[in-house]
GUNU-430004 format. One record per atom (N, C-alpha, C): x, y negated, z; atom name; residue number from 1. Coordinates in steps of 0.001 Angstrom, whole numbers, always signed. Layout:
// residues N
[[X Y Z] 'CA' NUM] ...
END
This chain:
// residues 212
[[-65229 -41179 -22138] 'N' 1] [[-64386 -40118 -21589] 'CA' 1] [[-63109 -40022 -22421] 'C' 1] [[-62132 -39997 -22029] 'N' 2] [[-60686 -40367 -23040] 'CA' 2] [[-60109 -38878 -22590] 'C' 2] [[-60247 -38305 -23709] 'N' 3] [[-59029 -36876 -23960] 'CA' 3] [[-57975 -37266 -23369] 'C' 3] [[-57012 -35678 -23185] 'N' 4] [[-55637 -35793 -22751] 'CA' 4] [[-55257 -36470 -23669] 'C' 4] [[-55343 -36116 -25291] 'N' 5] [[-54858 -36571 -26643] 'CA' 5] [[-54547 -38013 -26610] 'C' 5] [[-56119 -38582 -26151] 'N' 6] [[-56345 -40066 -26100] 'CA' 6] [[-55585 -40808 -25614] 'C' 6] [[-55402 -40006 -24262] 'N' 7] [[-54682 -40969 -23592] 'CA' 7] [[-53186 -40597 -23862] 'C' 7] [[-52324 -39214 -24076] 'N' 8] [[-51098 -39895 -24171] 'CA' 8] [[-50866 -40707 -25787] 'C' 8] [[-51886 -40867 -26360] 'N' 9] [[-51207 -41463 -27705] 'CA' 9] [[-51410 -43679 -26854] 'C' 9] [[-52207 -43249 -25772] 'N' 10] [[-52445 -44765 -25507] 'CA' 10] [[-51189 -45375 -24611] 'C' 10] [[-50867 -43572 -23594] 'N' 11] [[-49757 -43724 -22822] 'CA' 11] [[-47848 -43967 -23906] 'C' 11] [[-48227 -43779 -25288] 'N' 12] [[-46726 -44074 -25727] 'CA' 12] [[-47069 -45567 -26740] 'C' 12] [[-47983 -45773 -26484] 'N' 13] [[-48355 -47167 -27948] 'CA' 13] [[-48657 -48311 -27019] 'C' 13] [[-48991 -48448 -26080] 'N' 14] [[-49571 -49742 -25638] 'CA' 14] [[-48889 -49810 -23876] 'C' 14] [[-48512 -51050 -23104] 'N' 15] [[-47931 -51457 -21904] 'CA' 15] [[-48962 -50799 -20797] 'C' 15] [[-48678 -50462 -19625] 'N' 16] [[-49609 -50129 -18558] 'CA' 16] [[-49964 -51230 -17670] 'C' 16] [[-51908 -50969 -17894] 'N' 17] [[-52188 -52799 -17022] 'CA' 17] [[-52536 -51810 -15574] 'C' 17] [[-52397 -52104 -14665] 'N' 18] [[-52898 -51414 -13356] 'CA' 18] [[-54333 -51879 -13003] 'C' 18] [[-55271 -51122 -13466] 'N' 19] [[-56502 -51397 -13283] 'CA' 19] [[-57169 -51696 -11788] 'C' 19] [[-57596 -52406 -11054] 'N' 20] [[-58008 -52585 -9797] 'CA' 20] [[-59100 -53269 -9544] 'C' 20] [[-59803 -52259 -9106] 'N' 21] [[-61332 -51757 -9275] 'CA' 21] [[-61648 -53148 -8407] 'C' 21] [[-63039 -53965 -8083] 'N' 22] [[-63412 -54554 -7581] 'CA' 22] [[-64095 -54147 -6147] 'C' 22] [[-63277 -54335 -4862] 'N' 23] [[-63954 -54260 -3948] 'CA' 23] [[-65601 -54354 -3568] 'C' 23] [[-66355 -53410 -3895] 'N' 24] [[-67432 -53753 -3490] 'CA' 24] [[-68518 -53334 -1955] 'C' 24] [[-69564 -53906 -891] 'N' 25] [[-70187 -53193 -164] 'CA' 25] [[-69986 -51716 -655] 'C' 25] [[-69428 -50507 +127] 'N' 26] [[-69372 -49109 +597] 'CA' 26] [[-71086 -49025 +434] 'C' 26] [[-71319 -48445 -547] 'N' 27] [[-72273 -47505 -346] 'CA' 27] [[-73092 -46378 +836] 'C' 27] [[-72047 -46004 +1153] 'N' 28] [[-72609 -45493 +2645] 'CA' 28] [[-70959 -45925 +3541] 'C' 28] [[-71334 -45820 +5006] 'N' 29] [[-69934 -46646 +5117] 'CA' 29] [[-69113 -45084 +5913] 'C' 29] [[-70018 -44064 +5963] 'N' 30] [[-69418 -42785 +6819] 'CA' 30] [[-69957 -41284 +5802] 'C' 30] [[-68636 -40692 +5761] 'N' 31] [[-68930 -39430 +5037] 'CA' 31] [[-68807 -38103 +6050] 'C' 31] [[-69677 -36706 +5926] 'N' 32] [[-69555 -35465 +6616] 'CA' 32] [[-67670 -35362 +6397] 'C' 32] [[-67367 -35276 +7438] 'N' 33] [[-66003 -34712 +7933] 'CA' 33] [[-65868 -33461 +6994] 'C' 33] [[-66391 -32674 +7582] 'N' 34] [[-67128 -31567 +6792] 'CA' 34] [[-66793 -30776 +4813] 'C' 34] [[-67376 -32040 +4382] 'N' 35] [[-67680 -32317 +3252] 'CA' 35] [[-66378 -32558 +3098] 'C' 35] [[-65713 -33690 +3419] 'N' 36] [[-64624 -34266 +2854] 'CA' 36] [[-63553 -33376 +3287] 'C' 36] [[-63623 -32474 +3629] 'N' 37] [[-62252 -31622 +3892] 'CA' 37] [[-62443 -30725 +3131] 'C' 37] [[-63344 -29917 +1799] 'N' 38] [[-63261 -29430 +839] 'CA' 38] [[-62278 -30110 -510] 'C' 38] [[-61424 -29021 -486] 'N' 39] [[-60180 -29533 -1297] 'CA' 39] [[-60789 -29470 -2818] 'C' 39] [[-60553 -30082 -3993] 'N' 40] [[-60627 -30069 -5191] 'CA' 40] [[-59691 -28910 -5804] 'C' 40] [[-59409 -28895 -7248] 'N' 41] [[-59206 -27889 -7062] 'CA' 41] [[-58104 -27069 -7673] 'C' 41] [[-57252 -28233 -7055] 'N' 42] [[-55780 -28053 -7067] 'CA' 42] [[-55163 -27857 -5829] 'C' 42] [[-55907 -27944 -4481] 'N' 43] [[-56326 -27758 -3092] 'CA' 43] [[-55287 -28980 -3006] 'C' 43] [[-55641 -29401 -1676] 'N' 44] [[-54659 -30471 -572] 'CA' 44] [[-53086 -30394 -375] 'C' 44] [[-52872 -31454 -828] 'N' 45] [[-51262 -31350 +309] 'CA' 45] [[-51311 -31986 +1503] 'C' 45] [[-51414 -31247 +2673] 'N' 46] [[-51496 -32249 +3561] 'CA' 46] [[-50127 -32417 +4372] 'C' 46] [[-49868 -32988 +5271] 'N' 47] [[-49013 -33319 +6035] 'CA' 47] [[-49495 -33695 +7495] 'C' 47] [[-49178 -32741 +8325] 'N' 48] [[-49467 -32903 +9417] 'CA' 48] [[-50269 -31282 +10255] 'C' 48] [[-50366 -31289 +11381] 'N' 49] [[-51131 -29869 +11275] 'CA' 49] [[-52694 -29804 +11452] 'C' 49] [[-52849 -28702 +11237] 'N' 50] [[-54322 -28535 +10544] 'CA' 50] [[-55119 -28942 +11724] 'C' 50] [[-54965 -28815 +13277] 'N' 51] [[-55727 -29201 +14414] 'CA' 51] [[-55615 -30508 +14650] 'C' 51] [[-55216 -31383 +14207] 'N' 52] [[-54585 -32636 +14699] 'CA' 52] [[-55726 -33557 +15100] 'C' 52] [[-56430 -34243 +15385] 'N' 53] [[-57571 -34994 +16601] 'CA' 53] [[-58007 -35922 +15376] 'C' 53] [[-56799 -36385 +14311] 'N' 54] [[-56999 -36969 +13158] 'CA' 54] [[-56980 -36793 +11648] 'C' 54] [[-57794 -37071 +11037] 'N' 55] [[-57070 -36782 +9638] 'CA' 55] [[-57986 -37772 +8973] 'C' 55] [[-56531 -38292 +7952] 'N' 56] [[-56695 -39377 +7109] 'CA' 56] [[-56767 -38639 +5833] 'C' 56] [[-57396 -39383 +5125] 'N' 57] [[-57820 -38445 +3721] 'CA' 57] [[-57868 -39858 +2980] 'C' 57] [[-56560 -40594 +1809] 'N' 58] [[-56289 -41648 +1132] 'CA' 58] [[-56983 -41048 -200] 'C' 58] [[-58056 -41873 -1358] 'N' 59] [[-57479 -41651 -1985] 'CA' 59] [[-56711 -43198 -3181] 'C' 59] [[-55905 -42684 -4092] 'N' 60] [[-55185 -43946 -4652] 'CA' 60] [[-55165 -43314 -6175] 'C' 60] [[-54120 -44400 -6674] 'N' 61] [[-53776 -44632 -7820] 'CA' 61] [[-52397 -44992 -8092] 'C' 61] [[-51777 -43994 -8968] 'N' 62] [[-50457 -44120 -9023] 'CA' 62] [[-49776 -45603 -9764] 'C' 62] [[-50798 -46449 -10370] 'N' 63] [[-50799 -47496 -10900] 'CA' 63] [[-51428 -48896 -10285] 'C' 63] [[-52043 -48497 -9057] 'N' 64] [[-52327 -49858 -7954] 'CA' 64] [[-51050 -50418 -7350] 'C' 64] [[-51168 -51482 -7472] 'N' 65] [[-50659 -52242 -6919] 'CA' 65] [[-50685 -52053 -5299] 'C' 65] [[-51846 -52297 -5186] 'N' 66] [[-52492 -52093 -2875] 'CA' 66] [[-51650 -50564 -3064] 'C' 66] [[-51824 -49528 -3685] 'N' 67] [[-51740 -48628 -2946] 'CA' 67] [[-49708 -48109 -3341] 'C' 67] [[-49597 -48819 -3923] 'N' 68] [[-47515 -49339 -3610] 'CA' 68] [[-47420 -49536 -2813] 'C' 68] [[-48258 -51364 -2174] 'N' 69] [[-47477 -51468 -1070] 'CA' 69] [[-48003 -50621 +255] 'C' 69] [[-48856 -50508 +249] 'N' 70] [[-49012 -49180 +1332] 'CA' 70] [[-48153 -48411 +1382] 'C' 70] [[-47810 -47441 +334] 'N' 71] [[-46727 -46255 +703] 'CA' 71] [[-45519 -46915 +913] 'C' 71] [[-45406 -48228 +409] 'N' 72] [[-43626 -48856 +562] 'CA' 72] [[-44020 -49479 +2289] 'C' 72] [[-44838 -49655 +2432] 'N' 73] [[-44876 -50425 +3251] 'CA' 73] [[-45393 -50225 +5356] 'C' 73] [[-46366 -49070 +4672] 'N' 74] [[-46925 -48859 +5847] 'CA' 74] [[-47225 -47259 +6640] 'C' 74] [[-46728 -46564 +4847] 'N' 75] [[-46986 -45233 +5191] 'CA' 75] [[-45503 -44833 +5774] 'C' 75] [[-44419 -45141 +5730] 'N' 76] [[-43369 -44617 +6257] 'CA' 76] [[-43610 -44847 +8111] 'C' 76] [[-43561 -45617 +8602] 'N' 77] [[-44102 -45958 +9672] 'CA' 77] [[-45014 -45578 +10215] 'C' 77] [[-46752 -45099 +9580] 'N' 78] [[-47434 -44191 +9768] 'CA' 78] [[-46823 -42560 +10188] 'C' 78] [[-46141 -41685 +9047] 'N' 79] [[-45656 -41239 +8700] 'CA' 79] [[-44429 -40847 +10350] 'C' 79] [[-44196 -41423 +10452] 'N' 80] [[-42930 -41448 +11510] 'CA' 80] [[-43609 -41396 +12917] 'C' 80] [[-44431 -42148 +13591] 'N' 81] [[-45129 -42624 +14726] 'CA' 81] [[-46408 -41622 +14715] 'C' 81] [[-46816 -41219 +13638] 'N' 82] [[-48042 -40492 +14137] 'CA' 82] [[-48502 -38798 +13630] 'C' 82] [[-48062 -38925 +12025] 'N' 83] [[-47927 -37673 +11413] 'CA' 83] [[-46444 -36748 +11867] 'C' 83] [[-45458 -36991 +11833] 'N' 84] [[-44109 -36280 +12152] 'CA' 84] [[-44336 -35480 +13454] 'C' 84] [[-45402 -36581 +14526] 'N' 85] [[-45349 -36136 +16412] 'CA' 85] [[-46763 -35518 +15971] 'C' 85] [[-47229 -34508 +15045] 'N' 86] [[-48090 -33912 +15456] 'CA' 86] [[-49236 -34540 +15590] 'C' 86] [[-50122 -35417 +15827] 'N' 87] [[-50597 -36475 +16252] 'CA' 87] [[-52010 -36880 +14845] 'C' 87] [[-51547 -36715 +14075] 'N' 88] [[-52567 -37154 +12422] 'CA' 88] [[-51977 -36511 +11606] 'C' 88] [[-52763 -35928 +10733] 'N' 89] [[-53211 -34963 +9380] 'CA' 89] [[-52977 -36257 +8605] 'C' 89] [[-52503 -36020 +7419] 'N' 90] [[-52859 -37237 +6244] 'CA' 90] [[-52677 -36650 +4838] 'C' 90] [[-53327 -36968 +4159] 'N' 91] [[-53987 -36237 +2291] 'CA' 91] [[-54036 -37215 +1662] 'C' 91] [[-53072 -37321 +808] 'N' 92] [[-53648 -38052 -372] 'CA' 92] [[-53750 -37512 -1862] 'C' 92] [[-54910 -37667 -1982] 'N' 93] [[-55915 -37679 -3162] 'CA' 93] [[-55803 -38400 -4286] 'C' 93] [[-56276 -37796 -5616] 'N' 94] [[-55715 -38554 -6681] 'CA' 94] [[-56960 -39187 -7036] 'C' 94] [[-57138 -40474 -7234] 'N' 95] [[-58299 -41285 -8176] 'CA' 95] [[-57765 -42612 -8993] 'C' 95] [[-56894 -41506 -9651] 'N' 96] [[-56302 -42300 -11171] 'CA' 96] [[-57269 -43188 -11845] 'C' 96] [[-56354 -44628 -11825] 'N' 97] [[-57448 -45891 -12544] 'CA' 97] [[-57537 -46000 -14078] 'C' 97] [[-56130 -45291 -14711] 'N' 98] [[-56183 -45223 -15691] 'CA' 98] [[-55108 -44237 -16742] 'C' 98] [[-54997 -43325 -17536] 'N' 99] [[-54220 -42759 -17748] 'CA' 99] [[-53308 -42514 -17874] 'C' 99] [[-52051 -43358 -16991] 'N' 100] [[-51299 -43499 -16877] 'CA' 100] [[-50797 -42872 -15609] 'C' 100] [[-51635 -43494 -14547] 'N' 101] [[-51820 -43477 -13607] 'CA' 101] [[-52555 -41349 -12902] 'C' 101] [[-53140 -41000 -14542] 'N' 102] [[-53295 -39777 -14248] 'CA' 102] [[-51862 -38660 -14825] 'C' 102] [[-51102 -39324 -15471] 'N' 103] [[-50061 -38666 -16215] 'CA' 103] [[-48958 -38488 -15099] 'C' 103] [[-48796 -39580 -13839] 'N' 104] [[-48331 -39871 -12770] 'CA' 104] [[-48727 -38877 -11856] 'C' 104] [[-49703 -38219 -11611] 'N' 105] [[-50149 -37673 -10804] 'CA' 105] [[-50134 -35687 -11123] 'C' 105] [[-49968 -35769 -12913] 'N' 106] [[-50059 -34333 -13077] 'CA' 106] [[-48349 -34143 -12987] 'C' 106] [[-47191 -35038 -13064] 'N' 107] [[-46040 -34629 -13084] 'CA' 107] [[-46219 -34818 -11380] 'C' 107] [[-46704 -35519 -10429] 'N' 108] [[-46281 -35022 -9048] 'CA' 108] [[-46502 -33672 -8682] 'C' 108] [[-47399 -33081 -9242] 'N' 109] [[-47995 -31796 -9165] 'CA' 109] [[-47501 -30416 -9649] 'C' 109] [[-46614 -30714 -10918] 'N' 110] [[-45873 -29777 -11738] 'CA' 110] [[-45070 -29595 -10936] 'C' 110] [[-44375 -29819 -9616] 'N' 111] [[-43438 -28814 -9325] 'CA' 111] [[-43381 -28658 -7900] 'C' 111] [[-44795 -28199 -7645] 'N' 112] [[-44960 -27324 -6075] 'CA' 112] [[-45180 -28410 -5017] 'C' 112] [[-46045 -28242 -4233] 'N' 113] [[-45881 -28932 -3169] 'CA' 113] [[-45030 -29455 -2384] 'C' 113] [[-43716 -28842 -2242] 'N' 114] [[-42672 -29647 -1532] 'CA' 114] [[-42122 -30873 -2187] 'C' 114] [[-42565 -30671 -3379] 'N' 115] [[-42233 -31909 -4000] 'CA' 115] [[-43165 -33221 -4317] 'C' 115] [[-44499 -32803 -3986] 'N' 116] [[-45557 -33687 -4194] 'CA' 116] [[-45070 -35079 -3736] 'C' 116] [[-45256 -35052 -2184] 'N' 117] [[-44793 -36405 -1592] 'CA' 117] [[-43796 -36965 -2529] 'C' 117] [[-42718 -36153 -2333] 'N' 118] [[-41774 -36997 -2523] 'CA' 118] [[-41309 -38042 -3978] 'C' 118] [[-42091 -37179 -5241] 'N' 119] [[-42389 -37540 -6341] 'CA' 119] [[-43138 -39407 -6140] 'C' 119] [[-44339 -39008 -5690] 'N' 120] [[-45416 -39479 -5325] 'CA' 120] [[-44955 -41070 -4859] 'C' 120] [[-43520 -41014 -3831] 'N' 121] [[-42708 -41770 -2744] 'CA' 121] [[-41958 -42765 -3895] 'C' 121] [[-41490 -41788 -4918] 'N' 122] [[-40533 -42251 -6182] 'CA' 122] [[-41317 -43008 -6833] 'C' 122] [[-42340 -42767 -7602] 'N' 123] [[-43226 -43623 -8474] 'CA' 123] [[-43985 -44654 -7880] 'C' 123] [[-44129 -45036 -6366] 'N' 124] [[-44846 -45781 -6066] 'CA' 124] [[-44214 -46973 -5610] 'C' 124] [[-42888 -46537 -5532] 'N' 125] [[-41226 -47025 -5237] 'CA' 125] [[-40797 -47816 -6339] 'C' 125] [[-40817 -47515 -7203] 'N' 126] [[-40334 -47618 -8640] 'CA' 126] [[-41791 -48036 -9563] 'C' 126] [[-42493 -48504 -9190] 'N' 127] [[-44007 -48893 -9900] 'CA' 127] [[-43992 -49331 -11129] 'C' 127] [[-43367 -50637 -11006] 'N' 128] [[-43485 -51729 -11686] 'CA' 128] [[-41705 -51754 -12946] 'C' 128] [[-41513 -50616 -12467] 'N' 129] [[-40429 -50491 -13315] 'CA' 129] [[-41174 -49334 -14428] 'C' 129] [[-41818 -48959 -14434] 'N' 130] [[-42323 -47777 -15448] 'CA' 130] [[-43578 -48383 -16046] 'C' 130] [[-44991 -48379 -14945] 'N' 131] [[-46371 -48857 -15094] 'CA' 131] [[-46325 -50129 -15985] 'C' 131] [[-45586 -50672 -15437] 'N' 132] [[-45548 -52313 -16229] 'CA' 132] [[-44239 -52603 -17514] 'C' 132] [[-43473 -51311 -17989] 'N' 133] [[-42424 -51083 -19080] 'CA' 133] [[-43633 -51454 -20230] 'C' 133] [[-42507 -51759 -21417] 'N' 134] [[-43331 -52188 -22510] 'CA' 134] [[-43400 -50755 -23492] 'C' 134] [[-42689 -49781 -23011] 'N' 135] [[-43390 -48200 -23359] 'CA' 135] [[-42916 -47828 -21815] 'C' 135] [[-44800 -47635 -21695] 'N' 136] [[-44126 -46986 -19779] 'CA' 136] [[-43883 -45230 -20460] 'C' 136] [[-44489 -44549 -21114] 'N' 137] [[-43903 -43191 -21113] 'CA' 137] [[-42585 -42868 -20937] 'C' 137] [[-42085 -43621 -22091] 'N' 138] [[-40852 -43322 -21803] 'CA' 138] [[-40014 -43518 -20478] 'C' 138] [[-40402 -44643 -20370] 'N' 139] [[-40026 -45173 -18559] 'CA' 139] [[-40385 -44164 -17937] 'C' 139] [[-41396 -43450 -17441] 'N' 140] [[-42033 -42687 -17028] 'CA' 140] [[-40989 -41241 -17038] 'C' 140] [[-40431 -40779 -18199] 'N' 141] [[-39881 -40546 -18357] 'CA' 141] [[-38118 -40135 -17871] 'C' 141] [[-38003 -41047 -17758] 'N' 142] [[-36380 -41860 -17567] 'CA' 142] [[-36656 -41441 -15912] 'C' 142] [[-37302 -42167 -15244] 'N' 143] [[-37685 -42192 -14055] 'CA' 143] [[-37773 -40601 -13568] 'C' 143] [[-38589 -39626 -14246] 'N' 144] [[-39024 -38147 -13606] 'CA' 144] [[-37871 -37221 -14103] 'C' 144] [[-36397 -38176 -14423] 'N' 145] [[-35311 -37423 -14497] 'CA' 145] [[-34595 -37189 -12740] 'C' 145] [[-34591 -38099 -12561] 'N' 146] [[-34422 -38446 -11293] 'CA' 146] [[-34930 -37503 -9924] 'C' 146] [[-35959 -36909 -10813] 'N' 147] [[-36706 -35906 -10022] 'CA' 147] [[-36237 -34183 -10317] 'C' 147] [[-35334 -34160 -11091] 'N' 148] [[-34881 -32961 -11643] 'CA' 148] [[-35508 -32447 -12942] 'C' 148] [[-36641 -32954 -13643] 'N' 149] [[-37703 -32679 -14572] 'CA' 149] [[-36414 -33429 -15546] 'C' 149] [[-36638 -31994 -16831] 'N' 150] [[-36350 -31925 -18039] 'CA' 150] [[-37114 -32653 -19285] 'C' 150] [[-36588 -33062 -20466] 'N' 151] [[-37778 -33039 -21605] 'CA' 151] [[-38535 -32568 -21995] 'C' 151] [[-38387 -31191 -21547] 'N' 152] [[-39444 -30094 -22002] 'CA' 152] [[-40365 -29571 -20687] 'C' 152] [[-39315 -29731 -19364] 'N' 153] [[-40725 -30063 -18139] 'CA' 153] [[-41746 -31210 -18426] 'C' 153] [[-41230 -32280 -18910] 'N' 154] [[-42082 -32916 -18385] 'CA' 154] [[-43223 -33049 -19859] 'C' 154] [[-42764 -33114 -20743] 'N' 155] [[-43518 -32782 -21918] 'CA' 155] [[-44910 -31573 -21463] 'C' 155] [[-44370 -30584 -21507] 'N' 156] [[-45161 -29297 -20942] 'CA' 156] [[-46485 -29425 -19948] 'C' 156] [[-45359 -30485 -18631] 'N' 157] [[-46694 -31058 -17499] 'CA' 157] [[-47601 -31932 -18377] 'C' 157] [[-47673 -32738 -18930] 'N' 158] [[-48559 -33525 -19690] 'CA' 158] [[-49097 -32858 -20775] 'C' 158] [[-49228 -31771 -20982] 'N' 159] [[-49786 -31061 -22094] 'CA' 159] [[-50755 -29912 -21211] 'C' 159] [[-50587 -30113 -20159] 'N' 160] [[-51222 -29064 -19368] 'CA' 160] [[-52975 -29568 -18990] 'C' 160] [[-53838 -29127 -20121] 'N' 161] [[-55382 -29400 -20007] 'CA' 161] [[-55494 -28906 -18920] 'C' 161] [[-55925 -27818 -18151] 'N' 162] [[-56216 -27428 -17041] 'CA' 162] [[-55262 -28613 -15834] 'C' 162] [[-54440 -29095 -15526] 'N' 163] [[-53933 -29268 -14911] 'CA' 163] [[-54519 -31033 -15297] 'C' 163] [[-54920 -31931 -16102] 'N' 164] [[-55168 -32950 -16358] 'CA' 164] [[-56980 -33170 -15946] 'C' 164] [[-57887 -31754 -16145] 'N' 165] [[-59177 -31764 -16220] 'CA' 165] [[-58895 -31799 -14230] 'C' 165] [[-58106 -31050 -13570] 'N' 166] [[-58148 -30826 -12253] 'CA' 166] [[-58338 -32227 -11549] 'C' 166] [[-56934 -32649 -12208] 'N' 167] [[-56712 -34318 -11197] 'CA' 167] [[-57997 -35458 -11386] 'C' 167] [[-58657 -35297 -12843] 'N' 168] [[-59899 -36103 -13101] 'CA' 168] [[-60442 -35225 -12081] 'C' 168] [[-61247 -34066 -11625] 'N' 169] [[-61912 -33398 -10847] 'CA' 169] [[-61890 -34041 -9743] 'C' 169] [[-60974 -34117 -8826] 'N' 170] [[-60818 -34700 -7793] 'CA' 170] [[-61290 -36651 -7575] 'C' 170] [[-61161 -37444 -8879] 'N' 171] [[-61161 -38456 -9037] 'CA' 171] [[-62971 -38459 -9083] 'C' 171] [[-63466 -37298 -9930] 'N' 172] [[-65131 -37598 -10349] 'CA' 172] [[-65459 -37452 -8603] 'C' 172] [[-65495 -36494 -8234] 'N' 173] [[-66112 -35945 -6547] 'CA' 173] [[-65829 -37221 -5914] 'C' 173] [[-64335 -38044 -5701] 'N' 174] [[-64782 -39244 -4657] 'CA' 174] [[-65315 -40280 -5482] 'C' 174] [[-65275 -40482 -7016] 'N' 175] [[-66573 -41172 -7122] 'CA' 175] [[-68375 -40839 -7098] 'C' 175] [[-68722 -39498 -7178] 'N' 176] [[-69970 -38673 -7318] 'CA' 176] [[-70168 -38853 -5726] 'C' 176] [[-69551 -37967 -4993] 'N' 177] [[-69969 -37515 -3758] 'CA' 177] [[-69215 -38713 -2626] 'C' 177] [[-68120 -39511 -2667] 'N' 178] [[-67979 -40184 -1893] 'CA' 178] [[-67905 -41479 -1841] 'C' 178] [[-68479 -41804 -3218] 'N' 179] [[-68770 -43173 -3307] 'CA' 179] [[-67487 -44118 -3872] 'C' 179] [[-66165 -43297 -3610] 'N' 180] [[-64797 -44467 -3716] 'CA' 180] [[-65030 -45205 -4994] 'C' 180] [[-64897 -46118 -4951] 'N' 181] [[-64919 -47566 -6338] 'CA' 181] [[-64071 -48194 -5937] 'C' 181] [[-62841 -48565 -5352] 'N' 182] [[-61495 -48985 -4974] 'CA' 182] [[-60544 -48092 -4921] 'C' 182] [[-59272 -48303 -5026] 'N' 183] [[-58127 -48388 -4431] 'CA' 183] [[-57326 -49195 -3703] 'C' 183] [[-56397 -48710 -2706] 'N' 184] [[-57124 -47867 -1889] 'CA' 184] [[-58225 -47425 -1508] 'C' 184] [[-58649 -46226 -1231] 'N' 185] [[-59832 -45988 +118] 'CA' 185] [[-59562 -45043 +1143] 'C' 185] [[-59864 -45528 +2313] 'N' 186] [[-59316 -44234 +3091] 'CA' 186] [[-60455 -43939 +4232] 'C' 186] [[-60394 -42692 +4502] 'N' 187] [[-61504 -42125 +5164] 'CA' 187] [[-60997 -41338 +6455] 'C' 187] [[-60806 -41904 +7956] 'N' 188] [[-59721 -41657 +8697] 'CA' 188] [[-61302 -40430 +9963] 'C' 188] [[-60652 -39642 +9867] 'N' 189] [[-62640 -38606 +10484] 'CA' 189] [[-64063 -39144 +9644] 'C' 189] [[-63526 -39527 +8385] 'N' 190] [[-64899 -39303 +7676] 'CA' 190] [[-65558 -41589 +7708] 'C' 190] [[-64896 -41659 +8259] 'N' 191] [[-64764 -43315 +8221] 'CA' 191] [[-64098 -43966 +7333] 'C' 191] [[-64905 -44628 +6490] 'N' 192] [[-64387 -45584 +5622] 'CA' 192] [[-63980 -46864 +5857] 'C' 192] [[-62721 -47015 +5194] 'N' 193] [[-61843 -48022 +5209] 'CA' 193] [[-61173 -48198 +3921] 'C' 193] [[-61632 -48715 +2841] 'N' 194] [[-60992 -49853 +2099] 'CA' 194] [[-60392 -50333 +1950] 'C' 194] [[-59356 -50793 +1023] 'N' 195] [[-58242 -51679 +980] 'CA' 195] [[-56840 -50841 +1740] 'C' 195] [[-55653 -51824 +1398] 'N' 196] [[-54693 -51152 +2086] 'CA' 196] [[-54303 -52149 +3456] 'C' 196] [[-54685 -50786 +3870] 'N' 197] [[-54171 -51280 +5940] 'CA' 197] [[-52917 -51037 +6215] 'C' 197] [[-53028 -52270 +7168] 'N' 198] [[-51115 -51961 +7871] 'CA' 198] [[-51145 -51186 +8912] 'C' 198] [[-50458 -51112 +9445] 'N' 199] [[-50219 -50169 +10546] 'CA' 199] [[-50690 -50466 +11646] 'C' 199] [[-51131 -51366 +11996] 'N' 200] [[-51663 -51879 +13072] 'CA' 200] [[-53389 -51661 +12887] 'C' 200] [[-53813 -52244 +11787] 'N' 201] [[-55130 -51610 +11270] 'CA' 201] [[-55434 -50112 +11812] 'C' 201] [[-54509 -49585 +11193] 'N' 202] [[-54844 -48143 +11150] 'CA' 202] [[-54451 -47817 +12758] 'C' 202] [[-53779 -48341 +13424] 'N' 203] [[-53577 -47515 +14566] 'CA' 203] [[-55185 -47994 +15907] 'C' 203] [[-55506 -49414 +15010] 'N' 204] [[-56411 -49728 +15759] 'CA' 204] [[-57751 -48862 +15963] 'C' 204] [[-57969 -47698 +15117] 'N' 205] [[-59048 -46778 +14304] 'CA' 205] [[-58665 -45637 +15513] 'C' 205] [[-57094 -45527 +14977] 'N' 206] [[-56733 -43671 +15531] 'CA' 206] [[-56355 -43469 +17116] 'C' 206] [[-56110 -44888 +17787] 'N' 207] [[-55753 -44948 +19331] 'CA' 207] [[-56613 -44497 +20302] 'C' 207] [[-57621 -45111 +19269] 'N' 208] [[-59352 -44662 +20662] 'CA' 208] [[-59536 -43193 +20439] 'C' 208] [[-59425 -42743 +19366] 'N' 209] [[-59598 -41296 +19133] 'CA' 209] [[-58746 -40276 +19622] 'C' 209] [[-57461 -40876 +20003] 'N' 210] [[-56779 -40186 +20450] 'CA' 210] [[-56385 -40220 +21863] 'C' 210] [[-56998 -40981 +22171] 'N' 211] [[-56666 -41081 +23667] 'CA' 211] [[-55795 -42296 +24024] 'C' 211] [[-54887 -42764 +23202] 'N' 212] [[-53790 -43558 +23637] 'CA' 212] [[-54002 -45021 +23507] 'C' 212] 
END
């Protein structure tokens, strides 16, 4: 179990490797809808409205590789065609691979939900310019200027125990209760899906459900 301590003395001394878990057989391959719409307990950001016929529930890692090119790649397009028209709910969930990757996730969080995404959009954008720096903090850093965050915001967000024990919270439950051992994983009505899907994947899931 690696302290906040632990990890930022690991997050300013040593390069960020992006850990990526080994695809293995899904344990069960369908979770209670139910179940999985209990928020952790920093609650949901979702996007999309709360009735919608769909809801995708991602979770990732601010330090995967799959789950970059997804948001560079497939979630804007998602995003546009299905969440914007009302149409699909979508959540993403934090299951940080490694503390870096959780330090990523408590500064998306430090400043309100309207900013989640878009933080979220920046770092996954900008990956391999911070994650893979030979001091990513500081990169890390440099980068969450960009976001309006100060030295002493962002210092502050990373010092925030309650706010570091939360995002692990969310990470233990989809490994305890939903089995996730990858990044990506995504659970589109409680259906598991693995890996990162393109858009065509995913629309192949949400068309029948929706009628279209």
């Amino acid at each position: 179990m690696i302290t906040r301590r632990q990890a930022l003395e690991l997050l300013g001394t040593a390069a960020a490797t992006a850990l990526v878990l080994t695809s293995l057989p899904a344990l069960a391959q369908n979770v209670s809808p139910a179940d999985l719409a209990v928020p952790g307990p920093l609650g949901d950001v979702a996007l999309g409205p709360a009735d919608a016929k769909v809801t995708i529930i991602e979770y990732a890692s601010m330090t995967c590789p799959h789950c970059a090119a997804f948001h560079q790649e497939t979630w804007p397009e998602l995003k546009k065609r299905w969440v914007d028209t009302g149409k699909v709910r979508f959540v993403l969930r934090e299951f940080p691979l490694d503390p870096l990757a959780t330090a990523g996730f408590m500064l998306a969080r430090c400043d309100g939900e309207n900013k989640y995404y878009p933080i979220v959009d920046l770092l996954f954008s900008q990956q391999r310019a911070w994650a893979y720096a030979e001091r990513p903090l500081d990169a890390l850093r440099q980068m969450m200027k960009q976001a309006g965050f100060s030295q002493e915001k962002f210092d502050s967000c990373l010092k925030d125990q309650k706010l570091y024990d939360a995002v692990n919270a969310v990470k233990n439950r989809g490994m305890d209760v939903f089995k996730v051992e990858s990044t990506p994983t995504f659970f589109i009505n409680g259906q598991r899906h693995p890996g990162n899907l393109s858009i065509d994947e995913i629309e192949k899931v949400i068309k029948p459900i929706l009628g279209v």
